[in-house]
LOFI-829054 format. One record per residue (C-alpha): residue in three letters; z, y, x. Coordinates in steps of 0.5 Angstrom, whole numbers, plus 500, padded with zeros to 3 digits. Example, Ala and Ser with C-alpha at 12.3 -4.5 7.8 and 13.67 -1.06 7.14 Angstrom:
ALA516491525/SER514498527/
This chain:
UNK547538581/UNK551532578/UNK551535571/UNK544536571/UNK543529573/UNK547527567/UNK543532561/UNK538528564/UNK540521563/UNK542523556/UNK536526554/UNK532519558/UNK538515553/UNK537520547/UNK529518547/UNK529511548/UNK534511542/UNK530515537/UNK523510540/UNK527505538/UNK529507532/UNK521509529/UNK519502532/UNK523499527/UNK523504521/UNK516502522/UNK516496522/UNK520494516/UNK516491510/UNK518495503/UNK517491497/UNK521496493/UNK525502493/UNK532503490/UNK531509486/UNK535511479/UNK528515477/UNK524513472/UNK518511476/UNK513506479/UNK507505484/UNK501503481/UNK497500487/UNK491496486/UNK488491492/UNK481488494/UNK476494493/UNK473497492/UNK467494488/UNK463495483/UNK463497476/UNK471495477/UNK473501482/UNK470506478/UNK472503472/UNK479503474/UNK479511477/UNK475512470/UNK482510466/UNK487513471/UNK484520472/UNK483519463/UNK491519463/UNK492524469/UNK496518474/UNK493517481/UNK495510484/UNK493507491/UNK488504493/UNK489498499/UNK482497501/UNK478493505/UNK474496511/UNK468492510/UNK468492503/UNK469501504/UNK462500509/UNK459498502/UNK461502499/UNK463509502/UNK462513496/UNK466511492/UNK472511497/UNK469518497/UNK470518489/UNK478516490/UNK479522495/UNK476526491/UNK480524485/UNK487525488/UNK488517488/UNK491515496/UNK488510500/UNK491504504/UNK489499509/UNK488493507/UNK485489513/UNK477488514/UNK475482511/UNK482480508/UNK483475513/UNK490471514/UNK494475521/UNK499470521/UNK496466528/UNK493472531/UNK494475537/UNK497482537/UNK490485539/UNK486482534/UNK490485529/UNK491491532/UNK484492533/UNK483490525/UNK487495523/UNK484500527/UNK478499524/UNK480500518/UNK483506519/UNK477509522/UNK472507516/UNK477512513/UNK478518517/UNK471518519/UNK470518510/UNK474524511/UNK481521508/UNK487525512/UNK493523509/UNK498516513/UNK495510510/UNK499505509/UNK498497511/UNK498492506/UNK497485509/UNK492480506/UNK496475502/UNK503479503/UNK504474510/UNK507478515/UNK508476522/UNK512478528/UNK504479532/UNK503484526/UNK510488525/UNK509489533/UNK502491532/UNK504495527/UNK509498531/UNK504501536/UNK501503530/UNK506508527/UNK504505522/UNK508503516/UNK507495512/UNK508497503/UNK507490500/UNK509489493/UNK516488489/UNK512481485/UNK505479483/UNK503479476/UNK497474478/UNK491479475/UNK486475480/UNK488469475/UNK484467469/UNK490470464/UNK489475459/UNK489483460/UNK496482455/UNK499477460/UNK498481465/UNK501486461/UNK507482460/UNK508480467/UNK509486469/UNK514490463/UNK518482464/UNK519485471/UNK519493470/UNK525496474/UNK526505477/UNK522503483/UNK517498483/UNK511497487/UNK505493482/UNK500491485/UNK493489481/UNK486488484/UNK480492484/UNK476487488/UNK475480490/UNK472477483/UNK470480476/UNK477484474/UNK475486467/UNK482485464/UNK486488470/UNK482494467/UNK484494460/UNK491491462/UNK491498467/UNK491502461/UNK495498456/UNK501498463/UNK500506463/UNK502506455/UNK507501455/UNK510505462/UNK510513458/UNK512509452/UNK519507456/UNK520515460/UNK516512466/UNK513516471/UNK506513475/UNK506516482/UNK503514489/UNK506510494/UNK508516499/UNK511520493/UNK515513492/UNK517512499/UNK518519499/UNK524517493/UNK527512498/UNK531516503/UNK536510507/UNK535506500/UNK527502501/UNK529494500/UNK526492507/UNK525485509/UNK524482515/UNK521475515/
């Protein structure tokens, strides 16, 4: 009896253990992931809009590279049949909150229902695959990350920004990202929000410039997929 009583005290510790341990890989924010591969997520924000989603598919599937899209719920109820032109394609989605409202000073419930939402827009348009969570602004907060963790949910911001929402030019925004191009980086554009003509030809001169160096353009499962323990966390 006692040593039934032992197995299932370790069997009690092993489980708190391993929820522990799924709280908190779900709860990291990665910003980029270390890899000695030559490759890079392609993600894009805000959308989907239009003609500006539709454009950016047009270039992507033109060069046969799939990106993710981090979507807003509200804008995906405008616009369902292009969320639906995204799966089609093969490109990914992520969540990107309802109406890209700052979640610092939330409560936990709110946020947690925000993001629900958003991910029941997309399951009922037929999305299947884990959806990813990238926070409006890239501001996070302890109310999220808890969220998040009851969502099982894992937060994939971006390694730096090189600013398309400005008035800069396709070609710098083209240069602000190969000034910062290294394996693994996460580089986020936007697809919405605004008018975005030169974010879509600064997409397909970032596609040439990154086959010209050997780079591989994946979606962001199939980069965290590269990172084994190696994903750069932070915890802010």
């Amino acid at each position: 009896m006692k040593h039934v009583k032992q197995i299932a005290l370790f069997s009690l510790l092993s489980m708190i253990s391993w929820n522990v341990l799924a709280e908190k890989s779900t709860s990291e924010t990665i910003r980029h992931v270390k890899t000695t591969q030559k490759v890079v997520a392609l993600t894009f924000d805000d959308g989907p809009s239009e003609p500006y989603t539709q454009q950016i598919l047009d270039v992507l599937n033109k060069n046969h590279v799939k990106g993710t899209f981090f979507v807003l719920g509200g804008n995906a109820k405008e616009y369902p049949n292009i969320v639906k032109e995204i799966m089609k394609d093969g490109h990914e989605l992520g969540n990107h909150s309802m109406y890209h409202d700052k979640m610092k000073n939330r409560s936990v419930d709110k946020i947690y229902n925000d993001i629900k939402s958003v991910d029941t827009i997309l399951r009922n348009l037929g999305y299947q695959k884990e959806i990813p969570f990238r926070a409006p602004f890239g501001i996070t907060s302890d109310n999220l990350r808890e969220a998040l963790a009851k969502l099982n949910k894992q937060m994939v911001l971006f390694t730096f920004l090189p600013q398309d929402w400005t008035n800069i030019s396709s070609q710098q925004i083209h240069d602000n990202v190969m000034k910062e191009l290294r394996p693994g980086l996460i580089i986020t554009l936007h697809d919405g929000g605004k008018r975005r003509e030169n974010t879509v030809k600064a997409t397909q001169m970032l596609i040439d410039s990154l086959q010209q160096k050997g780079y591989r353009l994946v979606t962001v499962s199939e980069l965290l997929a590269l990172r084994g323990q190696n994903a750069v966390s932070l915890h802010e």
